[in-house]
Each structure stands twice: as structure tokens, then as C-alpha cells.
C-alpha positions in Angstrom: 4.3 43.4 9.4 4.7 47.2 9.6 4.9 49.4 12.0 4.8 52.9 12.1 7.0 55.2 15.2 3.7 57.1 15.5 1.6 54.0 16.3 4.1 52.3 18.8 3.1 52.9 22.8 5.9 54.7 25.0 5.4 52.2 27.6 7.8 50.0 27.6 5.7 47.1 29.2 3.7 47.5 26.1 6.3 47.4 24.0 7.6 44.5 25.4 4.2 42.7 24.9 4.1 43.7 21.5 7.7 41.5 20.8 6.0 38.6 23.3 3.2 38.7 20.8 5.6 39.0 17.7 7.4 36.3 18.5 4.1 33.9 19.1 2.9 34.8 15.9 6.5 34.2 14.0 7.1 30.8 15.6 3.2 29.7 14.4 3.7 31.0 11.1 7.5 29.3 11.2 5.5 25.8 12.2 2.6 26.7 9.4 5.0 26.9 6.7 7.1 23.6 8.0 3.3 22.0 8.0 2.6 22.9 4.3 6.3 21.8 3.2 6.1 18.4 4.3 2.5 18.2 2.8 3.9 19.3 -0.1 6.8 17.1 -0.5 4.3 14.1 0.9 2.0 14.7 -2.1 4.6 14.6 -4.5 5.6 11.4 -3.5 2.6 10.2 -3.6 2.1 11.8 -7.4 5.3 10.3 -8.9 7.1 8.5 -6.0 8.6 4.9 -6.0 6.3 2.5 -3.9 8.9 2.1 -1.3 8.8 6.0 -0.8 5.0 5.8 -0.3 5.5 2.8 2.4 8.5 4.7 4.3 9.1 8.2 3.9 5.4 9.3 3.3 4.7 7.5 6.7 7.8 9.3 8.6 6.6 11.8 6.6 2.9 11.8 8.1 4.7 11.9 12.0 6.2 15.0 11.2 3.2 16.7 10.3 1.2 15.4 13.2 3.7 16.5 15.6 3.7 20.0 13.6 0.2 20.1 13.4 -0.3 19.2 17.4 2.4 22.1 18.2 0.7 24.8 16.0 -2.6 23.7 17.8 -1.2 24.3 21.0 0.3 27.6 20.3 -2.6 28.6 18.7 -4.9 28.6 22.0 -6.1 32.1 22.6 -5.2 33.4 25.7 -7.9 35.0 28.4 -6.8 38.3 28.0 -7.6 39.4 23.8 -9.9 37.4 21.6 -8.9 34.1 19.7 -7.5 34.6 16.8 -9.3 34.2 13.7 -7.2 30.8 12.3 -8.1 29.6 8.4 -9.1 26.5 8.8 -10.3 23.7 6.2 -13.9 23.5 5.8 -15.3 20.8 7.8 -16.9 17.7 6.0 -20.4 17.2 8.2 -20.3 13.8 10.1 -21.6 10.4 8.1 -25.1 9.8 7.8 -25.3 6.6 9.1 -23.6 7.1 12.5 -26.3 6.8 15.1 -27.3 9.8 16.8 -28.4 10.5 20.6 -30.0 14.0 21.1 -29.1 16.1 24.3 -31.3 18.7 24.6 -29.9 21.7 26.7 -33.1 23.8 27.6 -32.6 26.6 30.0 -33.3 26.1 33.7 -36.5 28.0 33.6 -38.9 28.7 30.8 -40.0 32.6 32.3 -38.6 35.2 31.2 -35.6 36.5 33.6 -36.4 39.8 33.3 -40.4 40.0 33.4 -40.8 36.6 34.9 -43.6 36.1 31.9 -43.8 32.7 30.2 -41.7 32.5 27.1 -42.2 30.8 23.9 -39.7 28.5 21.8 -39.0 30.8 18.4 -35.9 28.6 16.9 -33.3 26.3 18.1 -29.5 26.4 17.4 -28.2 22.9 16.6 -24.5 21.2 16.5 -22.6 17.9 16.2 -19.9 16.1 18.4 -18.6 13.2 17.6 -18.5 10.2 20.2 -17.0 6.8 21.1 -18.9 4.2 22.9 -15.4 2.1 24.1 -15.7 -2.1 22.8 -17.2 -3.8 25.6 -16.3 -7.7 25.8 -19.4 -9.6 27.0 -19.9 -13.2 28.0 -22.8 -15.4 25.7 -23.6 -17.6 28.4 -25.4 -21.0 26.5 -28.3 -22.3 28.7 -29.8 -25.4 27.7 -32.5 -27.0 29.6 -33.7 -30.7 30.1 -37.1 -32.0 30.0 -37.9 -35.3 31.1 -41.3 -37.4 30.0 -42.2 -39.1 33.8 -44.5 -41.7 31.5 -41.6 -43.2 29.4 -38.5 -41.8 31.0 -37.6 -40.0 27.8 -35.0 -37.0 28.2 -34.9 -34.0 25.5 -32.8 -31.7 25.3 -31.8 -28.9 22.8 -28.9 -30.1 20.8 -25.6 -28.2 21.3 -25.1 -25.0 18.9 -21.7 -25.4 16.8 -18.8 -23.2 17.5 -15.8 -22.4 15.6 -13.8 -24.3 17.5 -15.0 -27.5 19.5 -15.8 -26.6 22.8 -13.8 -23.4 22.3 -14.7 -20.3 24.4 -14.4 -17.6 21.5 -17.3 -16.6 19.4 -16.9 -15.9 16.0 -17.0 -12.5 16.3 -14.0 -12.1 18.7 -11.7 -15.0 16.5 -12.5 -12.5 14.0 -11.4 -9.5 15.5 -8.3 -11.3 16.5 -7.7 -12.1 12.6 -8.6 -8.4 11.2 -6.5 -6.9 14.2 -3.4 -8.8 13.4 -3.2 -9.1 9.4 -5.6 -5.8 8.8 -4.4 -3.4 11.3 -1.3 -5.1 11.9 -1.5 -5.5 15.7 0.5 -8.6 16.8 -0.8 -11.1 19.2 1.2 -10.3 22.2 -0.1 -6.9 22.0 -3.3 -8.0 22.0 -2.6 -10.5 24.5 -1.8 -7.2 26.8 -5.1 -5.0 25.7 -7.2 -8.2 27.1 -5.1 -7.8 30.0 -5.9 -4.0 30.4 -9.5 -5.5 30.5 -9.3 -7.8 33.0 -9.1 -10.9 30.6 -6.2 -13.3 30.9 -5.8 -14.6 27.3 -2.1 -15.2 26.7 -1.1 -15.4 23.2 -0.4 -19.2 22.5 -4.3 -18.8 22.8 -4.9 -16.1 20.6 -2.4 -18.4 18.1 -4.4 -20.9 18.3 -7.7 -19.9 17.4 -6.0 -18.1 14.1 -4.2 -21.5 13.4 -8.0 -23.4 14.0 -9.6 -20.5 12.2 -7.1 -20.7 9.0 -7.5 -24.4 8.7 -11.1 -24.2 8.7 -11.0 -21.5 6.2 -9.0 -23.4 3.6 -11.8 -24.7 1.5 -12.9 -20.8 0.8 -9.5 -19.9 -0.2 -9.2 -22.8 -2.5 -12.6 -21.2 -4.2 -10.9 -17.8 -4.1 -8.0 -19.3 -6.2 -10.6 -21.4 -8.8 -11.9 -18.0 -9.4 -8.8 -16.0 -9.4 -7.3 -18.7 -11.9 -10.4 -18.5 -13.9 -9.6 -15.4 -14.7 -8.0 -14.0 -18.3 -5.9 -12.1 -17.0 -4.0 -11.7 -13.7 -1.9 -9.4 -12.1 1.1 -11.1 -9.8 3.7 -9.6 -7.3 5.8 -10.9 -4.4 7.2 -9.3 -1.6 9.2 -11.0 1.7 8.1 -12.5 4.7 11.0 -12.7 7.2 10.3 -16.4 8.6 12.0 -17.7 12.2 14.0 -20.8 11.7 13.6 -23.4 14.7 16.4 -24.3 16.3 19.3 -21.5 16.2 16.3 -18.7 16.3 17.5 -17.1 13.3 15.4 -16.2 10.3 15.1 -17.2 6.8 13.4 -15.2 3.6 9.7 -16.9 3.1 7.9 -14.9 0.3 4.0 -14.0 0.0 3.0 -14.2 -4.0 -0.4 -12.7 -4.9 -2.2 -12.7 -7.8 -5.2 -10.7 -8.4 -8.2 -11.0 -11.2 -9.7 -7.5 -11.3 -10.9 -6.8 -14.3 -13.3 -3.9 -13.6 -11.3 -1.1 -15.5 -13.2 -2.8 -18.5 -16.7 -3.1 -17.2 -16.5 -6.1 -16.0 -19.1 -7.5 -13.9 -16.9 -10.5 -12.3 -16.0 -9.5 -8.8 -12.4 -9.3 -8.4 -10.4 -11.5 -6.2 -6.8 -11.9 -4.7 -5.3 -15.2 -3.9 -2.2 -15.4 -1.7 0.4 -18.4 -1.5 3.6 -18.8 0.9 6.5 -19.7 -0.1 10.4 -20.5 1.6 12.1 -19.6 -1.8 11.6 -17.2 -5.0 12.4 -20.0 -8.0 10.7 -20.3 -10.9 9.1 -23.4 -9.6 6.7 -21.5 -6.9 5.1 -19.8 -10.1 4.9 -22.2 -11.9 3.2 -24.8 -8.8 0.3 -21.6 -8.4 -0.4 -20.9 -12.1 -0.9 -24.5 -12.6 -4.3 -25.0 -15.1 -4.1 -21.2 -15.6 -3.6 -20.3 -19.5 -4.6 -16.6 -20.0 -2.2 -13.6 -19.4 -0.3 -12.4 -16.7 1.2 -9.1 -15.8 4.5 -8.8 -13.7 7.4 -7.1 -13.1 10.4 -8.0 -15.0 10.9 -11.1 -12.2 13.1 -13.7 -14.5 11.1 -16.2 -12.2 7.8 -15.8 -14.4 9.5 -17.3 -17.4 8.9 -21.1 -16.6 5.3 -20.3 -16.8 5.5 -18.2 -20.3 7.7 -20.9 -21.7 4.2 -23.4 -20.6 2.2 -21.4 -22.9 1.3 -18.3 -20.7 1.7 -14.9 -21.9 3.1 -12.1 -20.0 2.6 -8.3 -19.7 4.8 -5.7 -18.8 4.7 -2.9 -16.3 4.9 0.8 -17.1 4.8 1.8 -13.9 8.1 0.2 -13.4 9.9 1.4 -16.0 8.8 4.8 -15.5 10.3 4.5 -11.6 13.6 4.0 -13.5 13.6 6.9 -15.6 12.3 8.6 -12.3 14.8 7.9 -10.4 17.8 9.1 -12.4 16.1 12.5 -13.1 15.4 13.3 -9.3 19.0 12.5 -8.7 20.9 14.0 -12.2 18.0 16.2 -13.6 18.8 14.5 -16.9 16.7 16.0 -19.9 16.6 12.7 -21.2 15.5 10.9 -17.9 12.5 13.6 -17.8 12.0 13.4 -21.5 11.1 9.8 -21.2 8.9 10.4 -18.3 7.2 12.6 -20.4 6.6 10.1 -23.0 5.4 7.5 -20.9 3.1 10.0 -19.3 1.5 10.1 -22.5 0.7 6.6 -22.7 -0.7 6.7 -19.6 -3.4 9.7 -20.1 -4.8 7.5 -23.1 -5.3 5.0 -20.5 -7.3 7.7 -17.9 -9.3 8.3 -20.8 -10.9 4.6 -21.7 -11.1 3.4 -17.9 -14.2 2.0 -17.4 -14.5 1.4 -20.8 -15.6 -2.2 -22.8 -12.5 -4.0 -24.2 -13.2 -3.6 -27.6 -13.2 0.3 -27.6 -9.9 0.1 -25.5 -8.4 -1.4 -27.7 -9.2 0.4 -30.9 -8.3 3.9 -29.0 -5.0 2.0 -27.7 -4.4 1.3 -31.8 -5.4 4.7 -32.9 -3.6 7.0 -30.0 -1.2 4.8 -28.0 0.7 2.7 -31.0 2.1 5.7 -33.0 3.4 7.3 -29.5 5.2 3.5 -28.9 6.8 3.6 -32.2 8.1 6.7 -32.1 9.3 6.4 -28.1 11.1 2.9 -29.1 12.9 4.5 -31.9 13.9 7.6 -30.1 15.2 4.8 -27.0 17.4 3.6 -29.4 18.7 6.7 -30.2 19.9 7.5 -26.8 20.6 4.4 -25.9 23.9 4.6 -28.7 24.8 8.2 -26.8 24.7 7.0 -23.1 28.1 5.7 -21.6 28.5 1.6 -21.5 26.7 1.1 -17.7 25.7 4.6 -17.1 22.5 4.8 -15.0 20.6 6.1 -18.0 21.7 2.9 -20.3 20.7 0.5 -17.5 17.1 2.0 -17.5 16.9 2.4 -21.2 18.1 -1.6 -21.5 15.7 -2.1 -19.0 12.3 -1.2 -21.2 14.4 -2.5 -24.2 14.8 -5.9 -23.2 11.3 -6.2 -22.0 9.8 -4.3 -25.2 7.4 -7.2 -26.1 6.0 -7.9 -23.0 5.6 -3.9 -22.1 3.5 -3.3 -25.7 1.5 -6.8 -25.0 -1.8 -4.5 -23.7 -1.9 -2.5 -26.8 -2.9 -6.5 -28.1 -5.8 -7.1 -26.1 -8.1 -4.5 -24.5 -8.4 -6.8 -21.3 -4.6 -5.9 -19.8 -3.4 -3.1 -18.0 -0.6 -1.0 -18.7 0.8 -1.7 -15.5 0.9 -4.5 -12.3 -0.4 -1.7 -9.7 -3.5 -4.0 -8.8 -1.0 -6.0 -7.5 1.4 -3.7 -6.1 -2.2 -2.2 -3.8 -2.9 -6.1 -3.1 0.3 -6.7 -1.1 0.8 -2.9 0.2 -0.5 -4.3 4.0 1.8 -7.0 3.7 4.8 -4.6 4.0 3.2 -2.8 6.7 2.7 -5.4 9.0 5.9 -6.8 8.0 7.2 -4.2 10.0 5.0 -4.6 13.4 5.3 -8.5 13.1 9.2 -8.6 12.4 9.1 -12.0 11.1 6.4 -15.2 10.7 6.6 -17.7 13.6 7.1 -20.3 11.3 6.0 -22.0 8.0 2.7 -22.9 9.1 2.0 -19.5 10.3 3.1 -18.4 7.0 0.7 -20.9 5.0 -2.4 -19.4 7.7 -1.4 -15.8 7.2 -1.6 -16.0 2.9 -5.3 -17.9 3.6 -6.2 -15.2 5.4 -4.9 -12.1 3.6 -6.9 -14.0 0.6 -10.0 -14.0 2.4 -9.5 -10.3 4.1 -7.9 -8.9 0.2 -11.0 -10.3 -1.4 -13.3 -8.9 1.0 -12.0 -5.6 0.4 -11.8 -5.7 -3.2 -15.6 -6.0 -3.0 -16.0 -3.3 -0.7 -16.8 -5.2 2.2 -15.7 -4.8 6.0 -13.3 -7.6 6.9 -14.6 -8.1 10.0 -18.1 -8.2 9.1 -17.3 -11.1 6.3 -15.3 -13.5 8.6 -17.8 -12.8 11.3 -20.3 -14.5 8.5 -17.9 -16.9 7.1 -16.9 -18.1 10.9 -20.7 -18.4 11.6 -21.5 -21.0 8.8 -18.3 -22.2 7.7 -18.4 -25.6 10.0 -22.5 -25.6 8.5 -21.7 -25.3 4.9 -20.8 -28.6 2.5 -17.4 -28.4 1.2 -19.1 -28.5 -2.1 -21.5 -25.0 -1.7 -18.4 -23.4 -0.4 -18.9 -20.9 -3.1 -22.1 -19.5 -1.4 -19.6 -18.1 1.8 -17.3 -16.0 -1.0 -18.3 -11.9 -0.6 -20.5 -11.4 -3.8 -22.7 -14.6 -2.9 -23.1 -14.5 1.2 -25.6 -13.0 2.5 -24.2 -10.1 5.8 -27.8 -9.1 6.6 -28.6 -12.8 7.2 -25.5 -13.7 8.7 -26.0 -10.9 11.4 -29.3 -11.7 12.6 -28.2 -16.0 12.7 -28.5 -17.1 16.3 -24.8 -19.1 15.8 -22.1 -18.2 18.1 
């Protein structure tokens, strides 16, 4: 800002405003510019960071900016002496369509004119938008069901008892599915839910709260077991494992229980088979716990470089690499080294991947001619110049390990150039178990086994739900409805692309 001597005010009060003012307007800018840093730096993270720095830092990340953001708001209030400011802000998106709306009409107090005192007319009307919260009320569903007695042959009817989730339980299906989402969706453990009933006047501890997820996960079992006949029915799957701290009865210590997943999605070649994810629990990471949940399966699957998978390939199965992996190598040596090398790979594999943004959503057949046409000469040429720099880099140098890395794995990384079907990486797995590791952090560890066997049931059912595009809570609200109702054998007709919601709302069931 400039200022001229000529334009400056002799009084020093003014003056001294002038630097009040200068000072206000410094600091925002200071916090502005903080603001659009982190933004920045979150975005490239999100662009070409690892996974674990888009589940840690890019959520520390996100609390910097909101206290930033709620400091510049504050300075930013104009003060009753000069007019507000006027602040760039982004354009606002108009509220959703299908939000309810109550209309408040603020007419003046008298229709005459307060001048003349004549009768006025209505010429236009200015309109605007806020948007509300009704808080969640809790309600009572209380069951009446009369008797009626025939006086001529003593006979006694009486409406028969409507099923509930759980025998004589005093949850609907609604609320046992709110309980559900709110701990494995939004990651809200059941102590802390326990105290939000409190707040509401409802003493639910949380042994009860346990116990209608532990009822609600055994009587879901059946629908996860036709989530995993359709997973495995699959041609290919995408698989991943991440760790599930586990408390150990007895000494109250912990041991490492694992959640394996393994998704069918096979929409990025116009597939019309819904996809799927099916979850298992595990106390150990051998090649046995594979090898027990691919049982029967015989297609391809696509991994990390986990040695664990190779009990299955050596059974007949064939296994795809991950790019995306081998990239976060090369990544990771040229954000710390800047090594040309490092970024000249990246720069390679980038070029595998914009062949694959260009035949998304594309038949399998075409994707795999374009792969053969585009992709194969830029993999020949990238393994012979890895070789080459692989016989320059020093014996255990970072660069060697992450060159050895793609090199040992070569076949299994140029397997989807095969077959127009595979990916060219595991990601769909990798966004499959993403919640997983963030409520791992709220719930610090599973209560036990069991509690590890109920949670993979129901991040299946909750996973597959939103694959499909389909509220959690809204599908186990359905699925809790009918699931006591529904013969283990038509246990299909509760999975997310054959229930009926609209159906399911209306149904009288509790």
C-alpha cells in the first residue's frame, strides 16, 4: 500500500487509526496467505501423496485450515463505524433440491402506504435461502394390541405379535441401525454414544448398545455370506489388509488382528454387475488367511506386493500388480533427494497411467487393444531403461531398492496389459478399507475376536451399500426390517441392487 505525505491527516489520532487499521488488514492478509498455503500443500498431497499422508497429515492438515479460516472470519467482522469490507469470496453453490422447504413470509406490518396512508400493491418480491436443522428426536413406538373375545364359544383373538430384530428387544430397526452406521461409518464409539443418549434423557449404557450390534451381526451373517458368493464370483478382485488392534483377555494387552477386503468392481469396463466388498477378520497375516477366503475363487487378483498372496497364485490364481505402489516408491525418494531419476520414472509411469484415463469406462476388448497399441511400447522401453539405472545405483541405495522393487514384481505389474478386465492398480481396495483406518483411530482397538468377526460383517454390508450408492443407514434400516422374515435361501433379494428402499420404508415392521 502507498501512501503519499500529501494525503496523510495531521491529526495524530487519525494517524494512529490509520496503523490500527494497517495492522488489521496485515494480520488478515498474513492468515489469507497461511489459509491458501496449507490448501495448497493439502492438494498436493492429495495429487501425488502416499495413502498414509492423505489419512494423517491431510487431516491435521484440514484443522489448520479450519482454525485459520475461523480466525480470518472473525477478524474480518466489519466494525459499526465504516462499511464492511468488500471480502472475495467463493461463489456459493445454491442449496440441494430435494431438501424440504418451509416458507416464512415477512410482509410489512401494514399494507398503506406510510407516507399517504393509501393502499399499496405487491409489484415483486425479493427471495433468499437459509439453511436449517430440525435436531433427531428419539420417539417411543408404543405396540397396542387388543383382545376380542366371542361370548358364544369363548374364543379369544388377538393380533399376532409383530417381529423385532431382537426378541422382545426394545430397539427398532431404525435406531440398531443408527448405532451400527454411527460406530463403523462415522466412527463414533459406543461409550460415546452411550453419553449422547444420556444428554437425552435415555439411560442406555453401552453393554446394551454392544449387544444389539453383536445380535444385529449374527443376524446379518447370511447376507454377508451372499456378499462373498458374489464378490468370489467375480473375475477379478482387488484385495488389501490393514490392522485391527485387538484386546487380549486376561493381561488387558493387545494383539494385531487384521481386516482383509476384497472388492469385485468391475465398472471401469462397463460392467453392469454391481460391485461388492467382502471383509474377513483375522488374528494373524500368513498365507493361510488368503488362501481360507479365496477358496473356490479362480480368476485374478490384484495386490500389493504382500508375499502372503503366493499360496493362492501357486493354487492356480493369477495375480496383478500395483502401479500405484511402485510409483509411491519412486515418489518418495524424489521428495526427499530430488533425484532426476526418481522423477524420471515418475514421469514414465505417469504415462501409463493417462492411457488408462483415456479407456475408463470403456468395453474390455477396446482396453485392451489401446493398452497393446500405446501402453506396451512405453513398458518395454521403461523396463529396459530400469535396467540401465539399476547397474548405476549404489548396492542398497534407496533408488536400487525401488528399482528392485518393480523389477522383481515385473510380471505381475504388466499382467493388465493381458486382459482388458484388470486395473493397473489395487486403489479400489485401498478406498474400500480407507474407514477402517479412520476408525481405527477413535476405537483404539477391537474388544475382542468376536467383535472383530461382527465388525468385517458389517463393514461388508455398509462397503457394499456404498459402492452402490446407497445410504447405509437407509439399507440396514431395510435389511433389519425383513432379515428375521426372509428364508435363508432368498437372502439375495435383501443385497442393495435387488431390495426394494421405497418398500421397505413404508413396511409397518418395527
Amino acid at each position: 500500500m502507498n501512501f503519499q505525505s500529501k494525503t496523510l491527516p495531521d491529526d495524530p489520532i487519525a494517524l494512529k487509526q490509520m496503523l490500527v487499521d494497517l495492522q488489521s488488514q496485515l494480520e488478515t492478509e498474513k492468515r489469507l496467505n497461511q489459509t491458501l498455503t496449507l490448501r495448497l500443500q493439502a492438494l498436493l498431497r492429495q495429487r501425488f501423496g502416499r495413502s498414509s499422508e492423505k489419512q494423517q497429515d491431510n487431516a491435521q492438515l484440514d484443522l489448520l485450515i479450519e482454525d485459520t479460516e475461523t480466525a480470518i472470519a472473525a477478524t474480518d467482522l466489519p466494525s459499526t463505524d465504516k462499511p464492511a469490507s468488500r471480502a472475495v469470496t467463493r461463489a456459493r453453490q445454491p442449496l440441494p433440491a430435494h431438501l424440504p422447504r418451509t416458507v416464512k413470509q415477512q410482509a410489512p406490518a401494514s399494507c398503506d402506504c406510510p407516507d399517504c396512508g393509501k393502499a399499496m400493491k405487491a409489484i415483486g418480491e425479493d427471495t433468499s435461502e437459509l439453511l436449517d436443522v430440525v435436531p433427531a428426536q428419539y420417539r417411543v413406538i408404543k405396540l397396542v394390541r387388543p383382545k376380542y373375545s366371542c361370548k358364544a364359544c369363548e374364543r379369544i383373538v388377538q393380533a399376532p405379535a409383530q417381529e423385532r430384530v431382537i426378541d422382545k428387544g426394545m430397539a427398532s430397526s431404525a435406531l440398531i441401525a443408527q448405532v451400527i452406521v454411527d460406530k463403523y461409518a462415522d466412527h463414533l464409539p459406543l461409550y460415546r454414544q452411550a453419553e449422547r443418549f444420556k444428554r437425552e434423557g435415555i439411560d442406555l449404557d453401552r453393554s446394551t448398545l454392544a449387544g444389539w450390534v453383536g445380535r444385529a451381526g449374527a443376524l446379518l451373517q447370511p447376507l454377508v455370506e451372499a456378499i462373498r458368493r458374489h464378490v468370489m464370483a467375480g473375475h477379478k478382485l482387488h484385495a488389501d489388509d490393514t490392522t485391527a488392534p485387538t484386546l487380549k483377555p486376561g493381561n488387558g494387552k493387545t494383539l494385531t488382528g487384521r481386516y482383509w477386503n476384497y472388492v469385485r468392481d468391475d465398472r471401469p469396463w462397463q460392467s453392469e454387475v454391481p460391485p461388492a466388498v467382502w471383509f474377513q477378520y483375522s488374528t494373524s497375516r500368513s498365507g493361510q488367511e488368503p488362501l481360507k477366503h479365496l477358496e473356490g475363487f479362480n480368476g485374478v487378483i490384484q495386490a500389493d506386493a504382500y508375499a502372503g498372496y503366493n499360496l493362492a497364485v501357486q493354487r492356480g490364481i493369477s495375480r496383478a500388480g500395483c502401479w500405484a505402489h511402485v510409483r509411491r516408491k519412486f515418489y518418495d525418494i524424489a521428495e526427499a533427494t530430488d533425484s532426476p531419476v526418481a522423477r524420471e520414472a515418475i514421469k514414465r509411469i505417469e504415462a501409463l497411467y493417462r492411457i488408462e484415463r483415456s479407456i475408463n469406462g470403456r468395453p474390455p476388448d477396446e482396453r485392451l487393444q489401446i493398452r497393446q497399441q500405446e501402453a506396451v511400447p512405453l513398458m518395454d522401453a521403461f523396463k529396459t531403461w530400469l535396467d540401465m539405472r539399476l547397474r548405476e545405483c549404489a548396492k542398497g541405495s534407496g533408488l536400487g531398492k525401488a528399482i528392485n522393487y518393480a523389477r522383481k514384481q515385473w510380471n505381475s505389474l504388466v499382467l493388465y496389459l493381458e486382459d482388458g478386465c484388470v486395473e493397473i492398480d489395487n486403489n479400489a481396495a485401498e478406498r474400500a478399507i480407507r474407514p477402517l483406518a479412520l476408525g481405527r483411530k477413535n476405537h483404539l482397538f477391537a474388544g475382542s475376536e468376536d467383535g472383530g468377526h461382527y465388525g468385517a460383517a458389517l463393514y461388508s454390508i455398509m462397503g457394499t451399500a456404498r459402492l452402490n450408492g446407497i445410504d447405509p443407514k437407509t439399507y440396514l434400516t431395510a435389511v433389519l426390517k425383513r432379515i428375521n422374515n426372509t428364508p435363508i435361501n432368498q437372502v439375495e433379494q435383501l443385497l442393495p441392487w435387488n431390495i426394494d428402499l421405497d418398500l421397505s420404508a413404508v413396511n409397518e415392521a418395527v
